[in-house]
N, C-alpha and C positions, 0 to 999 in steps of 0.2 A: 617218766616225768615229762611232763609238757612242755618246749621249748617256744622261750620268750624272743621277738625277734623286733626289734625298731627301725623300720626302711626310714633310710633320710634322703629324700628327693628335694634340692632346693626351690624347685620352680617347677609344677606339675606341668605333664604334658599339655599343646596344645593342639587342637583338633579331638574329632573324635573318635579316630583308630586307636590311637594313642591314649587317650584315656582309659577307651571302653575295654581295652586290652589291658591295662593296668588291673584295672578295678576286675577283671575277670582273675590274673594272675592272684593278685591279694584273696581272693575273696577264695579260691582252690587252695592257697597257703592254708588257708585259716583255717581249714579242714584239717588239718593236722598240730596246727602249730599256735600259740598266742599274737597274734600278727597285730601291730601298730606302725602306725605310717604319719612322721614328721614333715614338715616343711616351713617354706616360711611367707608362703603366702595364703589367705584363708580364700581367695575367688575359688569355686566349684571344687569344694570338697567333696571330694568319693563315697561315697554309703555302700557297706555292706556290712557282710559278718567280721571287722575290726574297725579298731578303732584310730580316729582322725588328730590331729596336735598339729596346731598352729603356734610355730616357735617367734612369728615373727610381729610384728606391728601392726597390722592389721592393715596398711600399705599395700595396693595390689602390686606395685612394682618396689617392694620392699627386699634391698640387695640385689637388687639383678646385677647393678655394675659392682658390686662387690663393697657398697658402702655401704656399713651401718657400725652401729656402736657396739664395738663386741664383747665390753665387759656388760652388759645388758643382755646380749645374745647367750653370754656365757652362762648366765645368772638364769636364762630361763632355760637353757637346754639340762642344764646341770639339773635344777630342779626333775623337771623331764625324765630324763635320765637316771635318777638316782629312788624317783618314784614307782618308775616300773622295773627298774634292775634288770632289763635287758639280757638275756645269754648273748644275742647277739648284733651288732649295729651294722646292719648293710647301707651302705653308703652306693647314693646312684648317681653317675654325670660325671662329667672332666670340667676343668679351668672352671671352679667356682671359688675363688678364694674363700668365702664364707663354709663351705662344705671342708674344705682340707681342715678349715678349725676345729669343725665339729669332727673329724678323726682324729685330731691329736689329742682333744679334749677327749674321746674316750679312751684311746689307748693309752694317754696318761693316767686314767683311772683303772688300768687294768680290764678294760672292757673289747672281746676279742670282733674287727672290726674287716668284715669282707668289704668288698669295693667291685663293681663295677663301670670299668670306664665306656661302656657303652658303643663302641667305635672311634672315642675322642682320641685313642692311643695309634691306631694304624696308622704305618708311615703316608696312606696317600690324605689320609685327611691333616695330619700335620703339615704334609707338603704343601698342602692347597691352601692354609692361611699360616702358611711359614713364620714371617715375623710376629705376627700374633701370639700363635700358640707356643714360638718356643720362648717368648721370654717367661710366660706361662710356666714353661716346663721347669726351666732353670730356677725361678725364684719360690714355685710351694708345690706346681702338682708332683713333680718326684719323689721327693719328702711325702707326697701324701701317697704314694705308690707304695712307696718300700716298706713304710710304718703296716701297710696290710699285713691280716694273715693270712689272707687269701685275696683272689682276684681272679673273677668271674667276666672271660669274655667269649663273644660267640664267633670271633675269625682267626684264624690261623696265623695270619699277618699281624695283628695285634699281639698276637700271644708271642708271637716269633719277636716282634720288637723288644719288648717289655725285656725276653730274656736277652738280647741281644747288648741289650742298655745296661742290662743289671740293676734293674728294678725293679724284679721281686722272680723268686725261682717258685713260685707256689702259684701256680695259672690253670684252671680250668676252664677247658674250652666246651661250649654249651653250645650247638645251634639252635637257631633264634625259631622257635614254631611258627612263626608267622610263615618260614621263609617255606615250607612244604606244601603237597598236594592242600592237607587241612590240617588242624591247628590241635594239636598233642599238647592238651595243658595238661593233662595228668601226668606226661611222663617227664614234661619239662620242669611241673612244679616237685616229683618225686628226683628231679637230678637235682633240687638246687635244696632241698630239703639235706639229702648224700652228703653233699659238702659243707652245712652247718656242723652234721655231726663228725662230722672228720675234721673239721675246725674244734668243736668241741671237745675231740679226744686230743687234741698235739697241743705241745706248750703246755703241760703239766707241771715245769718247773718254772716257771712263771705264776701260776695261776689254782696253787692248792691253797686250800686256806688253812689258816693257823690249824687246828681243831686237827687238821691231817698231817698235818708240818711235824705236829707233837709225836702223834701216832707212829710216824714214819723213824721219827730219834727215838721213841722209844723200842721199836720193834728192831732198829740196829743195836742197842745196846744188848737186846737181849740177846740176841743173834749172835753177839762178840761177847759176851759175859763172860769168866769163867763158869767150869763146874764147882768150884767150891762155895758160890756165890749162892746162899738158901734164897735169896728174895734180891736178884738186883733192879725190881721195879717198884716206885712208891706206889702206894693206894691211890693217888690221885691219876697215874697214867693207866693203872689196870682200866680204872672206871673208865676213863676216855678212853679207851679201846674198846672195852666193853659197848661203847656208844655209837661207835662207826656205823652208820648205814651202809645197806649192798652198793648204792650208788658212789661212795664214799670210797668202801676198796678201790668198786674199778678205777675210783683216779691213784689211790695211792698206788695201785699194779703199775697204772700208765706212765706215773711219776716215776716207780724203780725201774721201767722199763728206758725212759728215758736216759736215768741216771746212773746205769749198767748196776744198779742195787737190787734186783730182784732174787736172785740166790738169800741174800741178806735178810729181807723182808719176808722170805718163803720159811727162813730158820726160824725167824722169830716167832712166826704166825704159827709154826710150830710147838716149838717152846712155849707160848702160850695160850696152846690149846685152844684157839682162835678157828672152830672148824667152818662159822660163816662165812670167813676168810680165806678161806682155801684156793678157791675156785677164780684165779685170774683171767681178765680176758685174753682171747689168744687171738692173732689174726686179726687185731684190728687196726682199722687202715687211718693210718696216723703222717703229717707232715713230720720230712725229718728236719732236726734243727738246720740253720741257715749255714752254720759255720760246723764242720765236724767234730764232734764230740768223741774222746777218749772213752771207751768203758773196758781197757785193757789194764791188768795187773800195773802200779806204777811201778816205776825201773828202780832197782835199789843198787845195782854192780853198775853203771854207768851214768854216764852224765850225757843226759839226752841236746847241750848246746852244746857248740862245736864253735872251733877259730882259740882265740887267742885267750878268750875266759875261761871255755873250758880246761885249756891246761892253764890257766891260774890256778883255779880251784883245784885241780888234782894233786896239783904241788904242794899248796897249801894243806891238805889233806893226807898226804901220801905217808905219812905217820903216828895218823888217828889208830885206835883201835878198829875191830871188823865192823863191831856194831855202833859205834859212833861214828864210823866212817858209812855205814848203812843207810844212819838217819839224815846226815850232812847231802848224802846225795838225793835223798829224797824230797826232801826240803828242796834243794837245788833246783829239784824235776818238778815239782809241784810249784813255784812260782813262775818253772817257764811255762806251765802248761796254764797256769793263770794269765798269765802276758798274751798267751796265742787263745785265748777263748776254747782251749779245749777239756779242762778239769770236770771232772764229775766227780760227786761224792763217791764214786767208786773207786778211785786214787787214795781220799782222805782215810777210807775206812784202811783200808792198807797199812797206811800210817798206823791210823788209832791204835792195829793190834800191832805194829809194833815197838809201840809203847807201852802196850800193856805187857806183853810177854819176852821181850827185849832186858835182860842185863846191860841198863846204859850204864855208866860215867857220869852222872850229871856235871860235875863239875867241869872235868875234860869236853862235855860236849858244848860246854856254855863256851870254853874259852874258844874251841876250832868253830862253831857259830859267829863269833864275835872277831876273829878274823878271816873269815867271809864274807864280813857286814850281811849276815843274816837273823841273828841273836832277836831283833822286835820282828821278824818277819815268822820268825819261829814260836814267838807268844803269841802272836796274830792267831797262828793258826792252833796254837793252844786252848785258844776262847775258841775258837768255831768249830773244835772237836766237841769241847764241853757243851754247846748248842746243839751239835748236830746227832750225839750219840751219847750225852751225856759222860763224856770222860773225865772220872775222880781226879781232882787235886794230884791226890796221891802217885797218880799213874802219870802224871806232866811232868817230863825231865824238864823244862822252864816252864815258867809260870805263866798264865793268862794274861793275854795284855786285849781289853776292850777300850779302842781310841780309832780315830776316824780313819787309817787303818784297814781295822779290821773291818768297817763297816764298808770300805770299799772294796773287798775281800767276799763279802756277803752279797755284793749285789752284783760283782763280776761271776759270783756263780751260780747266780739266778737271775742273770739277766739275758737277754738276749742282745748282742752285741752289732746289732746291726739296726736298732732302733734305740 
């Protein structure tokens, strides 16, 4: 499939090195790729093999200082944007207020957003207009650093800053073809292609869609089913399984791979004899999340916080049964690991079967829950078992609680916690 890509340059180069070199880079892109190129002024628009968009007024010095009306701006980029549905928004230049919007505005749509600062980022060009650029830095370009999923620069120095500052650990360093004997656009345009798709394979837990979201609960359910279960999947999930394209697995692999569920996914695909399925990608070269992720069995014999809560809790507990005292701790361990951004659904599923194949207490477990003050924290994740793997009623020692909650439950473990 042909990858869609929107360059947002606010203010085209000036001179003619600089252009005629643009318009050469774009025009090699397009050779491969869907290539479109934004801006926001319309003076010498570039002609080749893609296409031109003038977001702005028609103003040749429209926003250079950084003013214009940006529920107007917002109005036609979004348009823009939601017209060609971009795979990807590369964003080009530092210290443009106008341009950090246009990142937040995509990555608040879900839209995965490379960045190159061009040199604006090395310490000597900060140094050299200091007060300038850092109030710059402090009030939106960092924020427009970190929100990348990437970021594309060609000096070492730059790339050294960036991670020195802790603004963004995802930096590939590209030298600039201009700077050699002659000018390598094939291999320059074949390196920056590389890292579209390795932007397009990471962040799979951010970035599946519903239609795979389904696919994925339903291929844990089956996964965890029992055997006496003739049918535990409705006619409506067969079909959508049924439906998955090849391109479709590989994100759902990418997703269990993220989300240490691939064993999970590999049973299911099994069990329902899903053999176009089979075949996951391996070896593919993928950013790791920002914050470390858990894909370890969750802890059911201890209590993974320490200090003066954890022997609350133990106290508190220390006359449960084995397996309500099982679940107590689990729960326990699953909301730290929610607090610290480390939970994967490969924790949850843990859970799930041990509620399915678990001899609880319900009552017992409700009251040592409820002196814990965990008892809604425990329906929370009742409902988002029932979401994510489809867990019966029946098999929930408490009951489902769906309240705002849970919903911050669901976005802390799809979210990325550093945007």
């Amino acid at each position: 499939m042909e990858i869609k890509v929107l360059f947002f340059i606010p203010h085209l180069p000036a001179g003619t090195d600089g252009s005629s070199f643009m318009e050469l880079f774009l025009g090699k892109m397009s050779e491969e790729m869907d290539i479109h190129l934004a801006t926001l002024t319309p003076a010498s628009l570039p002609e080749g093999p893609f296409a031109t968009h003038c977001i702005g007024t028609g103003k040749s010095d429209y926003g250079k200082h950084g003013i214009a009306n940006l529920f107007t701006l917002k109005q036609r980029y979004l348009r823009l944007l939601y017209g060609l549905m971009p795979d990807i928004v590369h964003i080009h230049g530092c210290y443009s207020y106008l341009a950090s919007h246009i990142s937040r505005w995509s990555v608040q749509r879900n839209f995965p957003v490379v960045f190159s600062p061009n040199g604006g980022l090395s310490p000597a060009f900060i140094d050299k207009e200091y007060g300038m650029r850092t109030w710059r830095l402090l009030t939106y370009q960092k924020a427009m650093t970190r929100e990348a999923a990437c970021i594309i620069t060609a000096e070492e120095e730059e790339a050294d800053f960036i991670v020195k500052e802790h603004l963004n650990d995802r930096i590939e360093t590209i030298t600039d073809p201009r700077s050699g004997d002659y000018l390598d656009m094939d291999g320059f345009a074949a390196q920056i292609q590389g890292i579209y798709y390795k932007v397009l394979a990471s962040d799979k837990t951010q970035r599946l869609h519903q239609q795979e979201r389904e696919a994925v609960s339903a291929l844990l359910h089956l996964s965890m089913a029992g055997e006496e279960e003739r049918q535990p999947l409705c006619s409506e999930d067969i079909l959508n399984l049924r439906k998955i394209t090849p391109l479709q697995w590989r994100d759902i692999h990418l997703f269990a791979a993220e989300q240490g569920i691939s064993g999970y996914v590999m049973e299911g695909v099994s069990k329902a004899q899903l053999t176009g399925a089979a075949n996951h990608p391996r070896n593919t070269d993928v950013y790791p999340f920002h914050t470390a992720k858990s894909k370890d069995k969750l802890e059911s014999g201890r209590l993974l916080q320490t200090g003066f809560l954890s022997f609350r809790y133990s106290r508190k507990i220390r006359e449960a049964d084995p397996s309500v005292k099982k679940v107590c701790l689990m729960l326990l361990n699953l909301r730290k690991m929610l607090r610290d951004h480390t939970l994967t659904l490969r924790q949850l599923c843990d859970l799930y079967e041990t509620y399915r194949y678990e001899d609880l207490n319900e009552e017992s477990l409700a009251q040592f829950l409820h002196s814990l003050g965990i008892y809604d924290f425990a329906c929370r994740i009742s409902q988002v078992l029932s979401e994510i793997a489809y867990l019966d009623e029946g098999f929930m020692p408490v009951p489902a609680l769906d309240d705002r909650g849970t919903a911050h439950i669901r976005t802390q473990l799809m979210k990325d916690p550093t945007q």
